[in-house]
KOLBA-30816 format. One record per residue: x, y, z of N, C-alpha, C in turn; residue in three letters. Coordinates in Angstrom, 3 decimals. Atoms other than C-alpha are relative to their C-alpha. Layout:
BEGIN
X_Y_Z_X_Y_Z_X_Y_Z_ALA
...
//
This chain:
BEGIN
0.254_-0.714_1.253_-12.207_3.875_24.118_0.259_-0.926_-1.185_UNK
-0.341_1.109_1.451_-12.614_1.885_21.247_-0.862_0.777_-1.631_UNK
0.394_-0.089_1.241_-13.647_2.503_17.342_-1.183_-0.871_-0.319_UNK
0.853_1.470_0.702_-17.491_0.828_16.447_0.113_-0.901_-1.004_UNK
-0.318_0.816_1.190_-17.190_-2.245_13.875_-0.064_1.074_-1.085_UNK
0.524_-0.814_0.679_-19.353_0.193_11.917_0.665_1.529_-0.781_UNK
-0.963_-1.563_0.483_-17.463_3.334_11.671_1.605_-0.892_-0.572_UNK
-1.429_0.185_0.959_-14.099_3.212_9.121_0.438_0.996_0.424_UNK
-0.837_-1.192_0.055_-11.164_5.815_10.116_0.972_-0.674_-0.427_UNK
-0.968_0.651_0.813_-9.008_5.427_7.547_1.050_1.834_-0.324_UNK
-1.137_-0.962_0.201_-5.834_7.789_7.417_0.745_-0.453_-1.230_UNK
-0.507_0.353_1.150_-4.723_8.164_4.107_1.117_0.605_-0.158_UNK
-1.376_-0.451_0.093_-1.315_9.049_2.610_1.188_-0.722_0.681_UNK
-1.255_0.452_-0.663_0.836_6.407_4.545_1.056_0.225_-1.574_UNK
-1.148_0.281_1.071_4.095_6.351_2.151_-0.270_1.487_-0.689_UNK
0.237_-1.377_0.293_3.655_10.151_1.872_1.453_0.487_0.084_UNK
-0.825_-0.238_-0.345_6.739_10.987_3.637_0.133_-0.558_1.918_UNK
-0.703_0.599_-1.693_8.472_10.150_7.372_-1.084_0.155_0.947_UNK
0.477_-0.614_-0.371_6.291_12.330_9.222_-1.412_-0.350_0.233_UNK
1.445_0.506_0.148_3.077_10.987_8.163_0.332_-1.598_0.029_UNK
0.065_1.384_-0.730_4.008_7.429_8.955_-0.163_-0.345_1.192_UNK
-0.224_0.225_-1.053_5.102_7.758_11.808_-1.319_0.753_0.614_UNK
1.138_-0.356_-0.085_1.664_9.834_12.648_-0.931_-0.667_0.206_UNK
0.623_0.978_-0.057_-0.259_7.007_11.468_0.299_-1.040_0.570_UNK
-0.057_1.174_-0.804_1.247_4.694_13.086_-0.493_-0.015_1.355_UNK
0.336_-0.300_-1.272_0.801_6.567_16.518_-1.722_0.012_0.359_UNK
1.184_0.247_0.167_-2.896_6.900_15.423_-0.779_-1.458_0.225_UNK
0.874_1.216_-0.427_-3.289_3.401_15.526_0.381_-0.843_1.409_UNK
-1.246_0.758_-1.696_-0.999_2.291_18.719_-1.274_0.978_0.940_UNK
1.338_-0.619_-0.637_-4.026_4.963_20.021_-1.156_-0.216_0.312_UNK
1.807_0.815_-0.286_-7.289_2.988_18.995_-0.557_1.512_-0.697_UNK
0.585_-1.050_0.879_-7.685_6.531_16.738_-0.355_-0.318_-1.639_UNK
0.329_0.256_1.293_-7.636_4.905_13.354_-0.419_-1.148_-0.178_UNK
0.190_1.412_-0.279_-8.846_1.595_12.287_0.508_-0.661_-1.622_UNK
-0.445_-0.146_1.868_-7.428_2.154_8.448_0.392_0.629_-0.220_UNK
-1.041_-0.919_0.692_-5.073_3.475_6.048_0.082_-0.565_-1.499_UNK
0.025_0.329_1.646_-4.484_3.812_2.418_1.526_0.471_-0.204_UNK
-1.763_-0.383_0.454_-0.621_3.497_0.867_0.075_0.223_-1.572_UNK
-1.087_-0.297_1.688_1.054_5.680_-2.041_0.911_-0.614_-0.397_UNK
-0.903_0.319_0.293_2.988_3.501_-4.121_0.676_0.406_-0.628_UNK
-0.983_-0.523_0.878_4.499_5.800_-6.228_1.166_0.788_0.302_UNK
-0.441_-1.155_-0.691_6.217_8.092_-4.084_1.585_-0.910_0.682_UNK
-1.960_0.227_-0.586_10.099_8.449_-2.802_0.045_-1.024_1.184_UNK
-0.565_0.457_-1.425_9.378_6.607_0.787_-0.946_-1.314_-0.420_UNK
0.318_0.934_0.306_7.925_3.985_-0.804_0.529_-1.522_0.828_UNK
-0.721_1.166_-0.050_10.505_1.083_0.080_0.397_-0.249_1.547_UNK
-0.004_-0.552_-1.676_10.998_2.648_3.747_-1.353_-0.258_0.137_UNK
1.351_0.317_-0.597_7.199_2.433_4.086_-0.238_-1.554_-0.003_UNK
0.392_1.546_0.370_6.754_-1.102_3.056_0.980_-0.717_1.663_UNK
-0.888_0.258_-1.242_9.613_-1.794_6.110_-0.793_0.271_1.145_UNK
0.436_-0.492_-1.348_8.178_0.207_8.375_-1.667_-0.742_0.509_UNK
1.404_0.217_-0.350_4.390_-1.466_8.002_0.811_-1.467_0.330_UNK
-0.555_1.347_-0.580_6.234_-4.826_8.289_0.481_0.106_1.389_UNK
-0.718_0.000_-0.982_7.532_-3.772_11.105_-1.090_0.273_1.347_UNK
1.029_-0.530_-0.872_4.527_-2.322_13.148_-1.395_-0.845_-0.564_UNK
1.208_0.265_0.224_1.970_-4.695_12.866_-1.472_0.556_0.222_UNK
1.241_-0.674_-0.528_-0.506_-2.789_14.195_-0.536_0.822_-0.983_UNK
0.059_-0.882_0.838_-0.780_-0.922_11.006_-0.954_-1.023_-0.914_UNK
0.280_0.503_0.148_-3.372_-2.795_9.452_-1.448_0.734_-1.265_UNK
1.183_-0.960_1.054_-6.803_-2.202_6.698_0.458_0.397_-0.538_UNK
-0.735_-0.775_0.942_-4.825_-1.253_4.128_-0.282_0.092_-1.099_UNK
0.143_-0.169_1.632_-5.789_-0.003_0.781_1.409_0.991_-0.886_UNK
-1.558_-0.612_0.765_-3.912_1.750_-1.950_-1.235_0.770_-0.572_UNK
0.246_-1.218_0.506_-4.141_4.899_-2.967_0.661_0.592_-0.604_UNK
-0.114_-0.185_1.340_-4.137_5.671_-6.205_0.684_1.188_-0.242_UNK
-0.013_-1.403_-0.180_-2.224_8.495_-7.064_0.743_0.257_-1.744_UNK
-0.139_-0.153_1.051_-2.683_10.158_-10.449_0.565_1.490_0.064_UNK
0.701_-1.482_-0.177_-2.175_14.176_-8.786_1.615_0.097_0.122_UNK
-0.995_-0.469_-0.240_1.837_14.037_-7.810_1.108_-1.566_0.304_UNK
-1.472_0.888_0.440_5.155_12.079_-8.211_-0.258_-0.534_-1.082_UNK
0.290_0.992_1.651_5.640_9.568_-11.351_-0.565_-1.152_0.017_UNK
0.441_1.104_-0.036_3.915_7.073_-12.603_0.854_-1.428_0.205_UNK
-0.407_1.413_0.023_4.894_3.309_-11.925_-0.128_-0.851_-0.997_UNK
0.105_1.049_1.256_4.070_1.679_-15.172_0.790_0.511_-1.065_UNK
-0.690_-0.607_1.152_5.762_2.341_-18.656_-1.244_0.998_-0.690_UNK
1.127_-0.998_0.183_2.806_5.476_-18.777_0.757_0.934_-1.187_UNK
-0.492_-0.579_1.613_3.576_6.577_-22.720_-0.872_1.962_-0.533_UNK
0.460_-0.854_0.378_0.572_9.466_-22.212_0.510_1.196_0.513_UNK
-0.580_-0.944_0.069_3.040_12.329_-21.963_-0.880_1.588_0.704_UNK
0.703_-0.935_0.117_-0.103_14.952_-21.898_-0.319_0.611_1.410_UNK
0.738_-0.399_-1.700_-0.895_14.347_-17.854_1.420_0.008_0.672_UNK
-1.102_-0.212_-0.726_2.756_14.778_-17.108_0.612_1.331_-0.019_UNK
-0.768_-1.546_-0.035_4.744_17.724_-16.132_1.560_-0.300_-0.550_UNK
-1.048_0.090_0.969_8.387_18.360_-18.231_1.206_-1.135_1.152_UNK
-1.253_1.251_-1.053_10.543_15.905_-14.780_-0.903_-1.066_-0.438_UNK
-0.250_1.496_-0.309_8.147_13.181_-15.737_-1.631_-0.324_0.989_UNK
1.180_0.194_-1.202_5.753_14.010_-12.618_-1.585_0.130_-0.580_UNK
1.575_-0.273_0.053_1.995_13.929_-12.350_-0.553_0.757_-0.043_UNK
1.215_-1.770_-0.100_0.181_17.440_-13.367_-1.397_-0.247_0.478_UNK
1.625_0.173_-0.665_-2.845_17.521_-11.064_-0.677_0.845_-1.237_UNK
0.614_-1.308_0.923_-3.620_20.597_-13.616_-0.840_-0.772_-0.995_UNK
0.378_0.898_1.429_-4.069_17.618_-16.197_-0.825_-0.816_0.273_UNK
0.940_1.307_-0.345_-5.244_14.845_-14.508_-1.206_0.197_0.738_UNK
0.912_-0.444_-1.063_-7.601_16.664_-12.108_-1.065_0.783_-0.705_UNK
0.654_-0.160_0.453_-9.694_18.012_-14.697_-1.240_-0.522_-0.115_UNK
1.451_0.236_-0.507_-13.398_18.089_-13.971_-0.802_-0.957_-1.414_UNK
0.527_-0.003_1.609_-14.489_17.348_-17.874_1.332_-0.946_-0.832_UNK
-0.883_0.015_1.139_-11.486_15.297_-19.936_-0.814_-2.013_-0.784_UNK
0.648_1.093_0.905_-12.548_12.589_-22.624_1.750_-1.076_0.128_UNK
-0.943_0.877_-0.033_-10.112_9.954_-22.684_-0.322_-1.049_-1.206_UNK
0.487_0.968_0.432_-9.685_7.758_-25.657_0.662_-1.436_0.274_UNK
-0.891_0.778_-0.841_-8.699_4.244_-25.695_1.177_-0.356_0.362_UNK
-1.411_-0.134_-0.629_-5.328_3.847_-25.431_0.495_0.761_1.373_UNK
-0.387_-0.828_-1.511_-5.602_6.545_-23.083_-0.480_-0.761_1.430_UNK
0.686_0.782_-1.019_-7.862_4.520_-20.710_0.614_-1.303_0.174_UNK
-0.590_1.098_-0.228_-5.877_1.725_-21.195_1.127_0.111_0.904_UNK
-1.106_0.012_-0.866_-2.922_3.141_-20.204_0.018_0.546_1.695_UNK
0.467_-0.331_-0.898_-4.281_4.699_-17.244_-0.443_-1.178_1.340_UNK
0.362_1.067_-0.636_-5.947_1.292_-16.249_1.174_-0.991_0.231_UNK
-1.261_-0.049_0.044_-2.417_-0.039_-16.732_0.371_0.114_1.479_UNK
-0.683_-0.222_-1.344_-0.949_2.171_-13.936_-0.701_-0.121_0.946_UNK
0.901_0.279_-1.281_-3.804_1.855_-11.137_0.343_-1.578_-0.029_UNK
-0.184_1.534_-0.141_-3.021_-1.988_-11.746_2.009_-0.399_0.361_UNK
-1.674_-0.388_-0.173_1.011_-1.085_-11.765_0.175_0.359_1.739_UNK
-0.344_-0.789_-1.543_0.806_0.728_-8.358_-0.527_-1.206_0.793_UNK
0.479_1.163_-0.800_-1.649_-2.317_-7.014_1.030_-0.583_0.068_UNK
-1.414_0.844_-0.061_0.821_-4.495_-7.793_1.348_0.062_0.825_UNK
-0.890_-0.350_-0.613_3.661_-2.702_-6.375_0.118_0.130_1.389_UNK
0.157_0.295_-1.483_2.127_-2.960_-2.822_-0.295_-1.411_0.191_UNK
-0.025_1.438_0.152_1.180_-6.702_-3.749_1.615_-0.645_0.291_UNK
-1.559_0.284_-0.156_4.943_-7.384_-4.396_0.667_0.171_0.897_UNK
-0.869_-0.225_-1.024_6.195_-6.070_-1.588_-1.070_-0.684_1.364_UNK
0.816_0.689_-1.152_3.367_-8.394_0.621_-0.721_0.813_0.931_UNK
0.902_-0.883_-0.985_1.471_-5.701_1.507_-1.397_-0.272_-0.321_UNK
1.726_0.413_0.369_-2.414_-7.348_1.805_-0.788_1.354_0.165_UNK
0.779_-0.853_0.680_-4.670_-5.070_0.023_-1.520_0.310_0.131_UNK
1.301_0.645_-0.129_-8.061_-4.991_1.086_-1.404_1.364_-0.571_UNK
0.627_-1.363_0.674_-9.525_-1.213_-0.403_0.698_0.498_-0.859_UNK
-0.515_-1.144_0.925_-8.766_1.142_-3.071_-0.999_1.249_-0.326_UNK
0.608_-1.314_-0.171_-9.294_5.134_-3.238_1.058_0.871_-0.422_UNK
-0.651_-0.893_1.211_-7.585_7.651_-4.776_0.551_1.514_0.907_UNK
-0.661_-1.089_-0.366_-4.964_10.416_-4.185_-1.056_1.730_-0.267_UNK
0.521_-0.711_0.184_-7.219_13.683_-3.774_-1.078_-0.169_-0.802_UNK
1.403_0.697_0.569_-10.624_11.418_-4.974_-0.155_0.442_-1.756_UNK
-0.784_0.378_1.326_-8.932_11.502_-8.682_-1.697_-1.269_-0.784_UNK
0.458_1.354_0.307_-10.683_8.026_-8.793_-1.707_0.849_0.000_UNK
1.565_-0.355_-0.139_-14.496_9.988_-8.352_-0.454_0.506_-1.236_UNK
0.632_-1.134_1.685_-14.035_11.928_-11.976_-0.569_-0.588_-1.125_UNK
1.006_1.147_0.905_-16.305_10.864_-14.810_1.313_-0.727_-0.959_UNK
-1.192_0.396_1.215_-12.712_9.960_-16.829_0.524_-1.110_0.374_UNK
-0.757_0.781_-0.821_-11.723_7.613_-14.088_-0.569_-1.216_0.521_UNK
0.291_0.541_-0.877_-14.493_6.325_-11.855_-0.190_-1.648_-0.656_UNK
-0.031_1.295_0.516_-15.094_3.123_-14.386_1.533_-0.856_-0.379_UNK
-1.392_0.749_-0.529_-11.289_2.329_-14.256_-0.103_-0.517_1.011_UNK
-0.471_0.626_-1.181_-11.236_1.887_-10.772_-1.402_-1.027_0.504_UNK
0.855_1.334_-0.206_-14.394_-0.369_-10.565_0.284_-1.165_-0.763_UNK
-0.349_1.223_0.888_-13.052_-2.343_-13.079_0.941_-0.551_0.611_UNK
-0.735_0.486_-0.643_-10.329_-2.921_-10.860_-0.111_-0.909_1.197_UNK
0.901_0.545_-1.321_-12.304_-3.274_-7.701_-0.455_-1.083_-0.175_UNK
0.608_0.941_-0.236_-14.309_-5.727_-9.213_0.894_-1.434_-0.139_UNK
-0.883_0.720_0.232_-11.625_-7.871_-10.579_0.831_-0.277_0.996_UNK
-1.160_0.729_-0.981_-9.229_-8.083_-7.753_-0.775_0.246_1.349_UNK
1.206_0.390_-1.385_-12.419_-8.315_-5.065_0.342_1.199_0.953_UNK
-0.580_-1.025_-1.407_-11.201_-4.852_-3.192_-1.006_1.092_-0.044_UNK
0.897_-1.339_0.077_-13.214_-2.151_-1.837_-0.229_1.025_-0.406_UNK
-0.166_-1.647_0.670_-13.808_1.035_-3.280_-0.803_0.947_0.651_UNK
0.451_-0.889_-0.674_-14.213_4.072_-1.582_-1.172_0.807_-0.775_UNK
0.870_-0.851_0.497_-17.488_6.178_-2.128_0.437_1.553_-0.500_UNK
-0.197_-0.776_-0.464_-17.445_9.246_-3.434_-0.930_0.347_1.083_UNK
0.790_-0.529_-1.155_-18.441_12.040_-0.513_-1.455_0.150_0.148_UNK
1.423_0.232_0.008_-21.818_11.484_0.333_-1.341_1.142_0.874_UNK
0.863_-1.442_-0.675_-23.455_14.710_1.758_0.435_1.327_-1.208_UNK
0.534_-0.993_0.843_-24.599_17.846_-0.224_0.787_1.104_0.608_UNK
-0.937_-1.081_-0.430_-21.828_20.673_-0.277_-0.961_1.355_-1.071_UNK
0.231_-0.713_0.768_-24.240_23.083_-2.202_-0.298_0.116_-1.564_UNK
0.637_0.833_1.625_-24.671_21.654_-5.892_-0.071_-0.995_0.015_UNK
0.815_0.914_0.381_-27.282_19.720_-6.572_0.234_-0.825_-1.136_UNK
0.028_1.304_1.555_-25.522_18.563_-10.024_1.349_-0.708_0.812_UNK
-1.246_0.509_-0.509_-22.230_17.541_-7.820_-0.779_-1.058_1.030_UNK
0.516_0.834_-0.291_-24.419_15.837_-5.664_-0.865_-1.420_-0.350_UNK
0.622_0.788_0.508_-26.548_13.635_-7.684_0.376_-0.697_-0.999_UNK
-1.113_0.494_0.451_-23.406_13.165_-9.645_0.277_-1.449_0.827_UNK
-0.370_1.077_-0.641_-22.237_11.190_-7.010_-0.686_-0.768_0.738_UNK
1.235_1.374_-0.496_-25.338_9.208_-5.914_0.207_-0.305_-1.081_UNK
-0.286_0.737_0.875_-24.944_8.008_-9.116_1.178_-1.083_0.058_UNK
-1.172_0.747_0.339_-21.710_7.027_-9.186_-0.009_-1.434_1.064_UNK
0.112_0.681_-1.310_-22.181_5.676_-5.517_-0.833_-1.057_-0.375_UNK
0.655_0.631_0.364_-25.013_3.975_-6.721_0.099_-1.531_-0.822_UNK
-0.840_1.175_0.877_-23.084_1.847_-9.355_0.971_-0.661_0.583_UNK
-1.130_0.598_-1.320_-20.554_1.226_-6.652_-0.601_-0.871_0.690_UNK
1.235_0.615_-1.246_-23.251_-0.168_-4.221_-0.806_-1.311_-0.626_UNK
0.144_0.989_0.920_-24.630_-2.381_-7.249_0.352_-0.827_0.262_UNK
-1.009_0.957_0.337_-22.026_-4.022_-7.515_0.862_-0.428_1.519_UNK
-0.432_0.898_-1.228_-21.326_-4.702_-4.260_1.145_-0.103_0.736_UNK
-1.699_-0.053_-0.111_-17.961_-3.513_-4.187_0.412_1.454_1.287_UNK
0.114_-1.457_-1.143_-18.768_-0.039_-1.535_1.014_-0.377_0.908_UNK
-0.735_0.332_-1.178_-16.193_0.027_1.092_-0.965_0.336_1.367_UNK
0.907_0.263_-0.994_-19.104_1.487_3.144_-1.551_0.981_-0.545_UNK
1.477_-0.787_0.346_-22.637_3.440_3.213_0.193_1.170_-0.043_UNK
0.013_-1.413_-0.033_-21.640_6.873_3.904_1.559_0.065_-0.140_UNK
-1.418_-0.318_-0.063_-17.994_8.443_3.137_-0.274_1.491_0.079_UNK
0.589_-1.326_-0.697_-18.123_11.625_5.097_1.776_0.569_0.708_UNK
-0.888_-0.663_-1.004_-15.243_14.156_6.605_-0.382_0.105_1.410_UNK
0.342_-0.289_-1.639_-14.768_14.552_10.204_-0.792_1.342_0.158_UNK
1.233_-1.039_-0.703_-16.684_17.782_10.304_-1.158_-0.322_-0.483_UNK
1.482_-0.093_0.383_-19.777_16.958_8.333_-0.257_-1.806_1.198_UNK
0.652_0.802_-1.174_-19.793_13.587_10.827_-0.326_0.539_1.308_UNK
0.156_-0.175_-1.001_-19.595_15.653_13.660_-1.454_1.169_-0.301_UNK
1.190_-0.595_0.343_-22.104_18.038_12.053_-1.758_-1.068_-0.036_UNK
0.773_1.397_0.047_-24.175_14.681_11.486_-1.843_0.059_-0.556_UNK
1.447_-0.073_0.823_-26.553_15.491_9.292_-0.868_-1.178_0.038_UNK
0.571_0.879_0.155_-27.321_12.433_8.427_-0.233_-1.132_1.464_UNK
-0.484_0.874_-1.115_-28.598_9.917_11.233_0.880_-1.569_-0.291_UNK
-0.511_1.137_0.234_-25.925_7.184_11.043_-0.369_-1.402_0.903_UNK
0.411_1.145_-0.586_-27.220_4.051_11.875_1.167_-1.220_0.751_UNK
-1.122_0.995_-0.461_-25.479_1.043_13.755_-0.296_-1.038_-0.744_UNK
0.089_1.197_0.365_-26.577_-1.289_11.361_1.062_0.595_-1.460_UNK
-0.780_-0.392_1.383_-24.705_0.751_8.257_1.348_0.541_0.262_UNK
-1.240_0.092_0.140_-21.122_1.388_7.567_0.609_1.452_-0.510_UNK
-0.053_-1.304_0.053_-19.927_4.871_7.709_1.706_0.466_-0.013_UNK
-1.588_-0.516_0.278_-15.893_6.052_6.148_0.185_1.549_0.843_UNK
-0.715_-0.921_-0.064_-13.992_8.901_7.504_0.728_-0.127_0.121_UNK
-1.152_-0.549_0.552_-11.338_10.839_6.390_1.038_0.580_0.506_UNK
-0.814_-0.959_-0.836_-8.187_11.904_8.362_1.710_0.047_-0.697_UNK
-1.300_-0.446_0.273_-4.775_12.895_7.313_0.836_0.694_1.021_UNK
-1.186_-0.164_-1.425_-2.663_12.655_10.472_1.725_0.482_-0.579_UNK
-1.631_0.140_0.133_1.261_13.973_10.448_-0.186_0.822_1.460_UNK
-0.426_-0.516_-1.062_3.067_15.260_12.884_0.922_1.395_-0.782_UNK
-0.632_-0.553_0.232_4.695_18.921_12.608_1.357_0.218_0.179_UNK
-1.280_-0.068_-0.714_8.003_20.344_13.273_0.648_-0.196_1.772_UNK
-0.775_0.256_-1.360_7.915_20.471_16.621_-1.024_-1.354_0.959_UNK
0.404_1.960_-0.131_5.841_16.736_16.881_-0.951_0.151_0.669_UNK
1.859_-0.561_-0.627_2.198_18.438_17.553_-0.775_-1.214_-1.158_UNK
0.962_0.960_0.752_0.016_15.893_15.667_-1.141_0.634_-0.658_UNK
0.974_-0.706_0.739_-1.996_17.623_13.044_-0.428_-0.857_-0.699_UNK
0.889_0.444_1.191_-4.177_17.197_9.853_0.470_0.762_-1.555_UNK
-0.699_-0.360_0.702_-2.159_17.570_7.214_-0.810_1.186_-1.721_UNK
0.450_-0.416_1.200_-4.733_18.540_4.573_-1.311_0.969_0.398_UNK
1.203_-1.001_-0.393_-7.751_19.928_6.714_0.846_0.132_1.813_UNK
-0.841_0.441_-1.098_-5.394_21.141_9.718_-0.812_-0.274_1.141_UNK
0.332_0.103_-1.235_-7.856_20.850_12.605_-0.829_-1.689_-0.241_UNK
1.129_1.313_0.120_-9.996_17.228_11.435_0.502_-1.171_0.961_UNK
-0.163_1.034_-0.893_-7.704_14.874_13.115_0.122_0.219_1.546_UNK
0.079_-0.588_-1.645_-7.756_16.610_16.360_-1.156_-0.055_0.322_UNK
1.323_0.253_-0.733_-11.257_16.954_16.246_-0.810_-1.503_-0.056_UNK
0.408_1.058_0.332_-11.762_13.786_15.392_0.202_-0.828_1.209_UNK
0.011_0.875_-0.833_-9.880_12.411_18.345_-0.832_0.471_1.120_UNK
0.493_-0.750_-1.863_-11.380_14.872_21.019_-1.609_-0.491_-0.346_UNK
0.677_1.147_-0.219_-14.317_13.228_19.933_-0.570_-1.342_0.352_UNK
0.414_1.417_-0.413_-13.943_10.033_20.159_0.687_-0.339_1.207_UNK
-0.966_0.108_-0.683_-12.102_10.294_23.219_-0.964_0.410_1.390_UNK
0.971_-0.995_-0.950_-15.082_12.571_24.905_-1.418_-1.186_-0.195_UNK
1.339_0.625_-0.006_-18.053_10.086_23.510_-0.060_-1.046_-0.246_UNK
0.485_1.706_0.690_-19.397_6.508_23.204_-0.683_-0.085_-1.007_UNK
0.932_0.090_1.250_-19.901_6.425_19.569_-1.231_-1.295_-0.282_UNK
0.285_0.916_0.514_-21.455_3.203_19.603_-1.632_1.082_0.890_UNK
1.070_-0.767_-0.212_-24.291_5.029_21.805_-0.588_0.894_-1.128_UNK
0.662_-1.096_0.467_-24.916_8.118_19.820_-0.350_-1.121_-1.573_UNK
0.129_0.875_1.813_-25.058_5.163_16.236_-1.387_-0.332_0.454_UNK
1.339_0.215_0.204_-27.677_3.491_17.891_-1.050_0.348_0.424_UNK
1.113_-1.111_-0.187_-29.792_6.050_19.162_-0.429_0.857_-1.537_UNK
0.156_-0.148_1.401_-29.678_7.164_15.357_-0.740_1.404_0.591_UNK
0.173_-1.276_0.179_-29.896_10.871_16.523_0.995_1.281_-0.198_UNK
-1.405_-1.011_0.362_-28.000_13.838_15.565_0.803_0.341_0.843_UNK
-1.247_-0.368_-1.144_-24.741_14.875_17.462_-0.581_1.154_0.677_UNK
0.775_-1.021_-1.231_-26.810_18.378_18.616_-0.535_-0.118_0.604_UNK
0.610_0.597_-1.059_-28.932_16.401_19.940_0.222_-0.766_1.021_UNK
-0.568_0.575_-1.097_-26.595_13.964_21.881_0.626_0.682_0.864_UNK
-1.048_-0.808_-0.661_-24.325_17.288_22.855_-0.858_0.379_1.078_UNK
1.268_-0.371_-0.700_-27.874_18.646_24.637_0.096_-1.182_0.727_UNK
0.651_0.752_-1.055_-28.754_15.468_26.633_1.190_-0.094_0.646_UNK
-1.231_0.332_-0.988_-24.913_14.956_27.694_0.042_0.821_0.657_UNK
0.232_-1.184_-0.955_-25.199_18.319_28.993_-0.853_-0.122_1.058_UNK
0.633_0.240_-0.845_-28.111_17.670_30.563_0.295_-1.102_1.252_UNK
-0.294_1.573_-1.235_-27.037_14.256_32.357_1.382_0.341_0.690_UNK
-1.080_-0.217_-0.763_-23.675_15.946_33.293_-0.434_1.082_0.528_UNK
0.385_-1.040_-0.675_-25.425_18.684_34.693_-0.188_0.135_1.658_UNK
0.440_0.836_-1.626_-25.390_19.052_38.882_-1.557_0.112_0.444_UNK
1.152_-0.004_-0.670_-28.269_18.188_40.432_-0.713_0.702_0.848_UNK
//
């Protein structure tokens, strides 16, 4: 069982808390992930940085940006996107519509370069950047973090690239994607959740480069969930665990259609 070059599983949230390290780590000691993105702002910060030193196997690492919860890392003066401890108001920053002037964008561009840094410093090689709850996708943001991307040569995650029902949210983000892809900076061709890959709308090719999204922890009693969509990393592995993705890529046909012929070829004679 292996992961194609082609396909990205990138488990985001390392430096979340205990729980979700240790998750991801088991994910990759598995051959289930092949990537991860680290919060530098957050309490387990200094413990995470240990613990990836310590488990090489933990590897593909971007940083993830996080404008939605804990405090900022830079001397961040704009008061307005904080809550009264200090912390990060998603309420503020997660706003679909906010104008930003400059100072504000400065300081903003600031901390996404503050948090880089702070996984730099501690020798953690950097090779993507993507954003705490896709923060980084909003029209207030997404030219911060290319400006970053392009400057310190790191990938940037797409936004989601399949049609959830609006046509202006969609063509939103072919745009954006679009300017991403320009520039040469895409981390890949498609950035898709584990159900709309297994749904597979789209045929993914083996010549193109296809992200998904998992958020592994482990619960209380050390069941291995999906911390944010609870069933994705489960189905994600009983997938790849049940099929030869590299088959169904370059047959470039939909998963209903590979589920049908496997049926058929495991069928008795």
């Amino acid at each position: 069982m292996s992961i194609p070059s082609q396909i990205i599983v990138n488990a985001d949230d390392i430096g979340l808390k205990p729980s979700v390290n240790k998750a991801i780590l088991y994910c990759f000691e598995q051959g289930y992930i092949n990537s991860t993105s680290l919060l530098t702002n957050m309490d387990y910060f200094n413990d995470t940085v240990e613990f990836i030193h310590q488990n090489r196997v933990i590897q593909n690492i971007g940083l993830h940006v996080n404008f939605a919860e804990g405090k900022p890392v830079s001397n961040f003066a704009q008061t307005q996107f904080l809550d009264a401890e200090g912390n990060w108001d998603i309420n503020k920053t997660g706003k679909l519509f906010t104008l930003l002037n400059k100072e504000t964008k400065t300081a903003f561009l600031n901390e996404i370069n503050a948090q880089l840094e702070r996984a730099l410093t501690a020798k953690i090689k950097i090779d993507h950047i993507d954003s705490h709850l896709h923060l980084h996708t909003l029209p207030a943001f997404y030219n911060l973090f290319i400006n970053v991307a392009k400057y310190h040569n790191l990938k940037l995650r797409l936004a989601q690239t399949y049609r959830e029902g609006s046509y202006l949210k969609f063509y939103y983000r072919k745009y954006i994607n679009n300017r991403i892809k320009v520039l040469g900076i895409n981390h890949s061709e498609y950035f898709v959740t584990v159900e709309e890959f297994l749904k597979s709308h789209t045929n993914f090719s083996a010549e193109r480069k296809v992200e998904i999204m998992v958020h592994p922890d482990f619960d209380a009693n050390g069941e291995l969930f999906d911390h944010v969509d609870v069933n994705s990393t489960g189905d994600w592995i009983a997938y790849l665990t049940q099929n030869d993705l590299s088959q169904h890529l370059v047959a470039r046909l939909p998963f209903s259609t590979m589920v049908k012929i496997q049926e058929v070829n495991n069928s008795p004679n």
